[in-house]
N, C-alpha and C positions, 0 to 999 in steps of 0.2 A: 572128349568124344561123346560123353552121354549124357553131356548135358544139350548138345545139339540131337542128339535120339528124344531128348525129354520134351524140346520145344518143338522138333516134326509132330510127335504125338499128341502136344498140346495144341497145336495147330488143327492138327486133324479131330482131335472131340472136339474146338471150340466151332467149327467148320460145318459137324457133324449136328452139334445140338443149334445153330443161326437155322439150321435144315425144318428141327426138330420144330421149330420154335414158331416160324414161318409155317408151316402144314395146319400147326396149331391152329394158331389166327384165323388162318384161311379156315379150318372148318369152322368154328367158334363162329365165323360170321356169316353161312350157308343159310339161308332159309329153315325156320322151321318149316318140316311135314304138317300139311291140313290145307283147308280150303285158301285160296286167293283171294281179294279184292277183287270185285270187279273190272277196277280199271289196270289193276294186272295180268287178268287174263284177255285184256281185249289188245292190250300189246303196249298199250304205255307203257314210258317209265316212273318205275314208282321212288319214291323218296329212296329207298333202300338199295335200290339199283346206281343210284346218280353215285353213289361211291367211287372211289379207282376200282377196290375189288370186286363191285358190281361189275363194272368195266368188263371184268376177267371173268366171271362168272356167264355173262350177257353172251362174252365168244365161243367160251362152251359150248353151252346152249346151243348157237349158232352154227356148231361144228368144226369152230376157225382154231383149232387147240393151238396149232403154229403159232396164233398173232393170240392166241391166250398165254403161251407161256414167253411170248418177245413181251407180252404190258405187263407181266408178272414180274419178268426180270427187272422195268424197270422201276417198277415200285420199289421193290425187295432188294433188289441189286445180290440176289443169290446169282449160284448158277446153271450152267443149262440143266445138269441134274437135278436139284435139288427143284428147282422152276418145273420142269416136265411131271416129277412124284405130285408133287403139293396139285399142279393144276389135273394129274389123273385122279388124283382123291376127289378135285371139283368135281370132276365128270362121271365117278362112280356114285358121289354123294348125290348126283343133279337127278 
């Protein structure tokens, strides 16, 4: 019996840091703070955006958080919790 308590628990931090792991990434790749490129502030897409997690970041932006944390999930294949933290961090980092 504790060695099935051993593997819940295992299960649950390996669960817990795919979470950790993924927030990570996702900030790692936010934009530095400072001036834009021209033709990113006139609304193109710039190299850095054509990414998937541009993708997720663009619907931020956009306000679409819904259809930002459905393309997160399916990048990541986390889930719906772990998808909703990482994409609020987008949008506190945004």
């Amino acid at each position: 019996m504790g060695l099935i308590v051993a593997i819940f628990g295992l299960r649950a931090r390996v669960a817990a840091l795919e979470a950790h792991v993924a927030t990570m990434t996702v900030r790692a790749a936010v934009e530095a703070p400072g001036p834009r490129a021209p033709e990113a502030r006139s609304g193109s897409v710039s190299q850095r955006e054509s990414s998937p997690m541009g993708d997720v970041r663009a619907l931020v932006r956009a306000g679409q958080k819904l259809n930002a944390i459905k393309r997160y999930r399916e990048l990541t294949g986390l889930g719906l919790q772990e998808a909703k933290e990482a994409v609020d961090a987008m949008d506190h980092d945004a």
